[in-house]
C-alpha positions as a printed Julia matrix, in Angstrom:
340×3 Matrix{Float64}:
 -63.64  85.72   22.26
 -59.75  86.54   21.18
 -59.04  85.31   17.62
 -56.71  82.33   17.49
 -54.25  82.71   14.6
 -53.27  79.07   13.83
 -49.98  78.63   11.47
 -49.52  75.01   12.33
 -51.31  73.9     8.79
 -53.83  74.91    5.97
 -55.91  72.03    7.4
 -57.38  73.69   10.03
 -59.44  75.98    8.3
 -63.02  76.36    9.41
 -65.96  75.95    6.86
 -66.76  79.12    5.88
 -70.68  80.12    6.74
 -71.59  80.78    2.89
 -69.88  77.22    2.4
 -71.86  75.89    5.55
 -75.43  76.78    3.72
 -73.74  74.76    1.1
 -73.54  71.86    3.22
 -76.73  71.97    4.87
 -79.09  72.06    1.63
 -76.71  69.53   -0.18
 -79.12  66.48   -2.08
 -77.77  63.43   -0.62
 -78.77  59.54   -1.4
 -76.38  56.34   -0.98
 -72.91  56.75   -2.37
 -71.8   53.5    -2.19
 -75.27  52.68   -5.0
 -73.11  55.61   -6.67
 -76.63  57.31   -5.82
 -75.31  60.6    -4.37
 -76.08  63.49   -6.84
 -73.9   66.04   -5.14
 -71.19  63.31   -5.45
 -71.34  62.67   -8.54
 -71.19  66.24   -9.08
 -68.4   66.71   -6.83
 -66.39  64.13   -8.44
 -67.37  65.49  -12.45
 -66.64  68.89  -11.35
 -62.74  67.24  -10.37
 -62.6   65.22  -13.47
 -63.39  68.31  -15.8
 -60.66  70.96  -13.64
 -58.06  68.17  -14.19
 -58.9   67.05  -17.54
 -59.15  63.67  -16.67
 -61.15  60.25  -17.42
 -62.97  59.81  -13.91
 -62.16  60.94  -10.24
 -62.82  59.27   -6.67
 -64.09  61.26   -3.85
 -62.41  60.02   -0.71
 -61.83  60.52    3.11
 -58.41  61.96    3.17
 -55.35  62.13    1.06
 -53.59  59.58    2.67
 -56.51  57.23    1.44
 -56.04  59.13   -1.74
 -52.29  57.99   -2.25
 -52.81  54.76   -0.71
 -55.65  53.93   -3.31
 -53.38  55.19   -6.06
 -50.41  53.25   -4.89
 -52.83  49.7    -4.78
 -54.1   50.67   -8.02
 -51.13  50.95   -9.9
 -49.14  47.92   -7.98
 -49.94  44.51   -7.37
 -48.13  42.5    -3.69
 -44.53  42.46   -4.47
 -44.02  45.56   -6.81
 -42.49  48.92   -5.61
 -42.99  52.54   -5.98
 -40.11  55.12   -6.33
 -40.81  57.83   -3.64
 -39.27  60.96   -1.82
 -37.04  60.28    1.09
 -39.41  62.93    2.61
 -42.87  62.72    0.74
 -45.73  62.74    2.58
 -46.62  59.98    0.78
 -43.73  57.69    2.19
 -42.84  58.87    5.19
 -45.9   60.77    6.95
 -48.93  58.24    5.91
 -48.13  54.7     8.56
 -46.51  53.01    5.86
 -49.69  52.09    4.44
 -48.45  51.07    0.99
 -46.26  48.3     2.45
 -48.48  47.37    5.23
 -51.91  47.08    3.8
 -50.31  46.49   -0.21
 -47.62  44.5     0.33
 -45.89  47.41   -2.12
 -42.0   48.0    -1.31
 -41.36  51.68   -1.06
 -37.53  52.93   -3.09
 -37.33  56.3    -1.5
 -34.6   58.79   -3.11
 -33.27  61.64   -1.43
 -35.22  65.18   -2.71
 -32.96  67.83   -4.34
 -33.42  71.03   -2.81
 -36.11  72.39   -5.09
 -38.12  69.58   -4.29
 -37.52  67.72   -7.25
 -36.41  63.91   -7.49
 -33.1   63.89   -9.75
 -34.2   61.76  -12.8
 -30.86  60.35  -13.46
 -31.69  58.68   -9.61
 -34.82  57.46  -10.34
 -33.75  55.99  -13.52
 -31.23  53.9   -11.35
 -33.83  52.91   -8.86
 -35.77  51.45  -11.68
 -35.36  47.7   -10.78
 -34.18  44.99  -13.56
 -36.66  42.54  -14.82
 -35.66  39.69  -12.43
 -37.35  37.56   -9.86
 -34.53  38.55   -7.84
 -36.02  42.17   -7.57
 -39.71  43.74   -6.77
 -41.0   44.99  -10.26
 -40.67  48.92  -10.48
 -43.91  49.68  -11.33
 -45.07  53.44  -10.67
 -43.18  57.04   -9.78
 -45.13  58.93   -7.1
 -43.92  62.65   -7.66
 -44.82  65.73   -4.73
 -46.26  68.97   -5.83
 -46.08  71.15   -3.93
 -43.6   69.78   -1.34
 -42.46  72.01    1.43
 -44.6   74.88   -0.57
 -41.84  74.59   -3.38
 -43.25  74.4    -6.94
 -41.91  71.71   -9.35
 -41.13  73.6   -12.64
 -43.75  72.02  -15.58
 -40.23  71.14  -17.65
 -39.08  68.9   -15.18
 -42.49  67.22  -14.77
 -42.81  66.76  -19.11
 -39.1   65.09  -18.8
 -40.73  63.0   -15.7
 -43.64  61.79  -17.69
 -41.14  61.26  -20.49
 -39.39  58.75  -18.06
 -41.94  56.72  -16.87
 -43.85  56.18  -20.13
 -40.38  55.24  -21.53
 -39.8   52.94  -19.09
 -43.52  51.74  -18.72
 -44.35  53.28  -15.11
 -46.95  54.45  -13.87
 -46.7   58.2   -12.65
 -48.69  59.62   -9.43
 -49.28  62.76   -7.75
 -49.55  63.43   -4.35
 -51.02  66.73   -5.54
 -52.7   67.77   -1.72
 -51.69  71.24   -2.72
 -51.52  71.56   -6.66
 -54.15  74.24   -7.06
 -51.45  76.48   -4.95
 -49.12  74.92   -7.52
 -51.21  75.77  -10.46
 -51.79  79.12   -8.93
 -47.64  80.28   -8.34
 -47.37  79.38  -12.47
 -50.5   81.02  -13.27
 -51.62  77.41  -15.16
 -54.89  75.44  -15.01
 -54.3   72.67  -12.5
 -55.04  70.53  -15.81
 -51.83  71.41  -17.11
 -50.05  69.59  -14.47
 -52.28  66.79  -14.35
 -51.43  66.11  -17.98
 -48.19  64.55  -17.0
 -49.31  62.19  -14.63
 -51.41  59.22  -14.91
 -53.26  59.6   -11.37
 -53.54  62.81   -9.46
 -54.4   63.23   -5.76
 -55.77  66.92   -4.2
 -57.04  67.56   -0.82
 -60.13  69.39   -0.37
 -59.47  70.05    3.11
 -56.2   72.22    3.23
 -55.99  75.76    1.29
 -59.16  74.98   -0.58
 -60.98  75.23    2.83
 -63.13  71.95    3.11
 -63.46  70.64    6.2
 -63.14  66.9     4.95
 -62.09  65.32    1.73
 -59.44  64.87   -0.83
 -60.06  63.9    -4.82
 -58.19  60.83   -6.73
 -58.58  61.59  -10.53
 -57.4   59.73  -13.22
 -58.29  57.32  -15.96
 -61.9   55.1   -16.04
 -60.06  52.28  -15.29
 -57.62  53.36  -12.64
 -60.59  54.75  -10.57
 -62.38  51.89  -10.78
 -59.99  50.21   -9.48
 -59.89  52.85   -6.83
 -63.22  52.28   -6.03
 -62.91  48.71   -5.37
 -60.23  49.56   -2.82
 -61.81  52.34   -1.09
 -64.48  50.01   -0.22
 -61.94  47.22    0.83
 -60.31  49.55    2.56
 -63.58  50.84    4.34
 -63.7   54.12    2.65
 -67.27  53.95    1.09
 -69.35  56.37    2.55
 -73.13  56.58    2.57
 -75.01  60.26    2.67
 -71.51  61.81    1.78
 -73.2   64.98   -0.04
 -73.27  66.77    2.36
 -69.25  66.61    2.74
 -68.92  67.16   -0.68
 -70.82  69.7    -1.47
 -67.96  71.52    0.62
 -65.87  70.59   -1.88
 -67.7   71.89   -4.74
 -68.09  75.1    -2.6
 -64.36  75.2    -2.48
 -63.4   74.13   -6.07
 -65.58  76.77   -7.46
 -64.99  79.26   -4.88
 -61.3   79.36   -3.02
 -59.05  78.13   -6.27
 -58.42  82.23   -6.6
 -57.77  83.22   -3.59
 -55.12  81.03   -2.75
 -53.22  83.43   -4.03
 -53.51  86.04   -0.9
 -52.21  82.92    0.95
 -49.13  83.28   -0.89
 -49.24  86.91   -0.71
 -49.49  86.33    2.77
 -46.26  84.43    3.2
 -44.38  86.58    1.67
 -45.58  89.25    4.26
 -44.39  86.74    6.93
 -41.23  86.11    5.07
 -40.1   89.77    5.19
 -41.79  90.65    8.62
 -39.18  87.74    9.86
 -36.31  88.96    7.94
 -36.0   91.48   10.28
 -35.12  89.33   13.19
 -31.5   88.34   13.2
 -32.61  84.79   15.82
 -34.45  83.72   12.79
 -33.27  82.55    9.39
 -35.25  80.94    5.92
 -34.81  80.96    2.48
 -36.42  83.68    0.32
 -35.85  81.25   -2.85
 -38.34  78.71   -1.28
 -40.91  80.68    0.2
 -42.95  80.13   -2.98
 -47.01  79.39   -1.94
 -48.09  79.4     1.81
 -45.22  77.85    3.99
 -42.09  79.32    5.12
 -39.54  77.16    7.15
 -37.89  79.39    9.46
 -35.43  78.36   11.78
 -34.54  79.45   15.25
 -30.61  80.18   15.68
 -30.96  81.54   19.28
 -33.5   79.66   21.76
 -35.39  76.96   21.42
 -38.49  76.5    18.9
 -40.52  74.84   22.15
 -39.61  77.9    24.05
 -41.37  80.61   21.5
 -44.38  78.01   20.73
 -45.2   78.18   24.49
 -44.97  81.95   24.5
 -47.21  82.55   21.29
 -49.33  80.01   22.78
 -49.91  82.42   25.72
 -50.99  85.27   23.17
 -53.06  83.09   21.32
 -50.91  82.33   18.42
 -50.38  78.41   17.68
 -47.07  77.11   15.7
 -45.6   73.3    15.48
 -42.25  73.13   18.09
 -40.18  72.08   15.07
 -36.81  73.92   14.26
 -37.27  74.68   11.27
 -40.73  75.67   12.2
 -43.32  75.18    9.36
 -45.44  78.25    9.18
 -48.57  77.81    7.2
 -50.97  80.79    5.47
 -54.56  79.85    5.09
 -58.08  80.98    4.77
 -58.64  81.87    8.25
 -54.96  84.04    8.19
 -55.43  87.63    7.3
 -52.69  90.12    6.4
 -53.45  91.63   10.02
 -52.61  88.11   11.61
 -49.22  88.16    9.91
 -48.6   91.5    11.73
 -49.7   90.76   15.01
 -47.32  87.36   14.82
 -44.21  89.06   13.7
 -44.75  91.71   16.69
 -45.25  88.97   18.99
 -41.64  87.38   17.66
 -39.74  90.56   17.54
 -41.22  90.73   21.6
 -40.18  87.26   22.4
 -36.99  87.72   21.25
 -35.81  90.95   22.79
 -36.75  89.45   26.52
 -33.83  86.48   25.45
């Protein structure tokens, strides 16, 4: 059977088989007793890496950042967000709906930062006229762009001085913590909650971590089950993620090595156009200047190549993407667009 080379996301990796044999002799008992061993494991193991208090194993990262968000606001309050974070914009406005939480987005700069000046604006008086300003949810990495650790220490520096909390929708810091050749802990350190997914570059096929302090987690927990998140005989899923934390941290970085290869196989091609500067990790954004983005997905389609319609088209390196791949896509472009 032909190899499908998917660059729609990092989250469609497949389990590898040594991580598979993982899975199937995991110990399980009842997580929601807090009686799973290879939870608990899982969710020590997270903890340690991050240097923090406690972490929460849960279903996805949009439970993740939801659980964060509840935990840090009461009905009423209001996070400061990206305009485009995944954690306002991409996750059913699950914050507002199910928290009663008002979302302040802000407009990213183009590094992916949020200007502090801006947030320190959006911070709301202390009025009954206003929701209370209560936490700062930050994006790293967002778009594959790497926030610089001197902008996160003047971030921190913010919200403590103002009395805010400070979250992470981390889903990719480990390909973060890889580009600035850090321990993930390092950028942990200036947050008060973190978020990661298991199940993007790391290579799970379920799962995402919420770390933080003993208190925030438990209040975590307390949602999660509220929120219908507690799951029984869950060792099994994260014994994935121990697989991957001890395992796929390292190689992350032939992801990025990887996008680079994609970056300058498209450079030749005049109908496309990115920016070098942000191909940093294991996306490049390349748009189409001549076509249509739905007319070369259907083509690559028919060669067994998958990609998102967008224009810019995300293009995602992964675990299951070798150097090879990257060829065989960029030939498959440079075809497409000398038939046009």
């Amino acid at each position: 059977m032909k190899k499908i080379i998917d660059l729609r996301s990092d989250t469609v990796t497949k389990p590898t088989p040594a991580m598979r044999k993982a899975m199937a002799e995991a110990e399980v008992g009842d997580d929601v007793y807090s009686e799973d061993p290879t939870v608990n494991r899982l969710e020590a193991l997270a903890a340690e890496m991050l240097n923090t208090e406690a972490s929460l194993f849960v279903s996805s990262g949009t439970q993740g950042n939801l659980l964060a968000v509840m935990s840090h606001c009461e009905r009423g309050d209001e996070y400061i967000v990206g305009q485009m974070a995944h954690t306002y914009r991409w996750e059913g406005g699950g914050a507002a709906v199910l928290g009663s939480i008002q979302p302040q987005p802000l407009d990213f700069e183009p590094d992916g930062t949020l200007n502090l000046q801006k947030i320190e604006q959006a911070i709301k008086p202390d009025n009954y006229h206003f929701a209370r300003t209560r936490l700062v949810c930050q994006e790293n990495t967002h778009n594959g762009k790497v926030l610089p650790m001197d902008y996160l220490e003047q971030a921190a520096a913010l919200t403590k001085r103002f009395n805010l909390g400070h979250h992470l929708d981390g889903a990719r810091v480990f390909n973060a913590a890889v580009k600035l050749n850090i321990p993930a802990s390092d950028i942990a350190r200036c947050f008060d909650t973190i978020m990661f997914c298991l199940s993007k570059g790391l290579g799970a096929p379920v799962g995402s971590m919420l770390c933080g302090s003993r208190d925030l987690i438990a209040k975590a927990r307390r949602w999660r089950k509220v929120l219908g998140g507690g799951m029984r005989q869950a060792g099994i899923l994260a014994a994935a993620g121990i697989f991957a934390l001890n395992e796929h941290i390292a190689r992350l970085a032939d992801d990025h090595a990887n996008a680079q290869l994609l970056a300058q196989g498209l450079a030749d091609i005049e109908e496309i156009s990115y920016d070098q500067a942000f191909v940093q990790t294991n996306m490049v954004f390349a748009s189409v200047t001549k076509g249509s983005s739905e007319e070369l997905a259907t083509y690559l389609k028919q060669k067994g190549i998958l990609i998102l319609p967008r224009n810019p088209i995300r293009l995602v390196t992964h675990l299951d993407v070798t150097a090879e791949d990257i060829k065989i896509f960029v030939n498959e472009v440079k075809t497409f667009f000398s038939h046009k």
